[in-house]
C-alpha positions as CSV (number, residue, x, y, z in Angstrom):
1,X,0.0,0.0,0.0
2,X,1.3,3.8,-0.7
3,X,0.1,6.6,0.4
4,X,0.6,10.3,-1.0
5,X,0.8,13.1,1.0
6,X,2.3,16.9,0.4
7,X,4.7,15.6,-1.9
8,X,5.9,13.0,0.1
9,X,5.4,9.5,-0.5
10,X,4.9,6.6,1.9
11,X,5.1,2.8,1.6
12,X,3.2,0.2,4.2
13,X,1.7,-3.2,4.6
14,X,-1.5,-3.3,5.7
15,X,-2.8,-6.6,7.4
16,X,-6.0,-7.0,8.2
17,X,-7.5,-9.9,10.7
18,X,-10.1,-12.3,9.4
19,X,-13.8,-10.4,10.4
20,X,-17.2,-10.3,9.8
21,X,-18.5,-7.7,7.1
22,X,-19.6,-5.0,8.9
23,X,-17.9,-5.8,12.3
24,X,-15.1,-3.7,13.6
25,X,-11.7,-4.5,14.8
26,X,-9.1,-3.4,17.1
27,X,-6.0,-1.5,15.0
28,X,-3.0,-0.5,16.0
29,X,0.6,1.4,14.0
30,X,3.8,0.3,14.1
31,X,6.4,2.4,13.3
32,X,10.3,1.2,12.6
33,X,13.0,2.9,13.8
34,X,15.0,5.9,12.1
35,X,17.8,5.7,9.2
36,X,18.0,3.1,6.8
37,X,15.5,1.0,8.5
38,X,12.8,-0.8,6.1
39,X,8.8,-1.2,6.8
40,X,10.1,-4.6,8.9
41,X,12.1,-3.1,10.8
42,X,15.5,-4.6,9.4
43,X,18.5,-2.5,8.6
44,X,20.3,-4.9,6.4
45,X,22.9,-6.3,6.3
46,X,23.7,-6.0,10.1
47,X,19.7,-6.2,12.0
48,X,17.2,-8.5,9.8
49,X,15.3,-9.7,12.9
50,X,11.9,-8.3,11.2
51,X,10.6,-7.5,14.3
52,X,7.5,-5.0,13.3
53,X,6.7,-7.6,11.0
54,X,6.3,-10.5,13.3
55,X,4.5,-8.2,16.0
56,X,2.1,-7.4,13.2
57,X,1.6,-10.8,12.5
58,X,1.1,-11.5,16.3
59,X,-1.4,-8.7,16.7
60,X,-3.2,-9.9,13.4
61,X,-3.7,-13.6,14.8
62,X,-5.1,-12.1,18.0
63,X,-7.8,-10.0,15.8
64,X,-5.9,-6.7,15.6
């Protein structure tokens, strides 16, 4: 997913937990760190621990 705003231009991965139509779920943002640091949270080649990425995937299973 992107998203534009006043000329600056922002990358993300949106998950969303299995739901009913209609029925509304918990959300929550996670942002990485600062730098060279990706949307997982890795700053290759030294951190690759994707550690956003699994909390996401936590929070996701547990219907956020």
């Amino acid at each position: 997913m992107r998203f534009d705003a006043d000329g600056t231009t922002t990358y993300a991965t949106v998950q969303v937990p299995a739901h009913r139509a209609g029925h509304r779920t918990a959300a929550a943002l996670l942002l990485p760190g600062s730098g060279p640091t990706d949307r997982d949270g890795n700053e290759p080649p030294g951190l690759t621990a994707s550690t956003p990425a699994l909390v996401a995937a936590t929070q996701r299973r547990d219907g956020v």
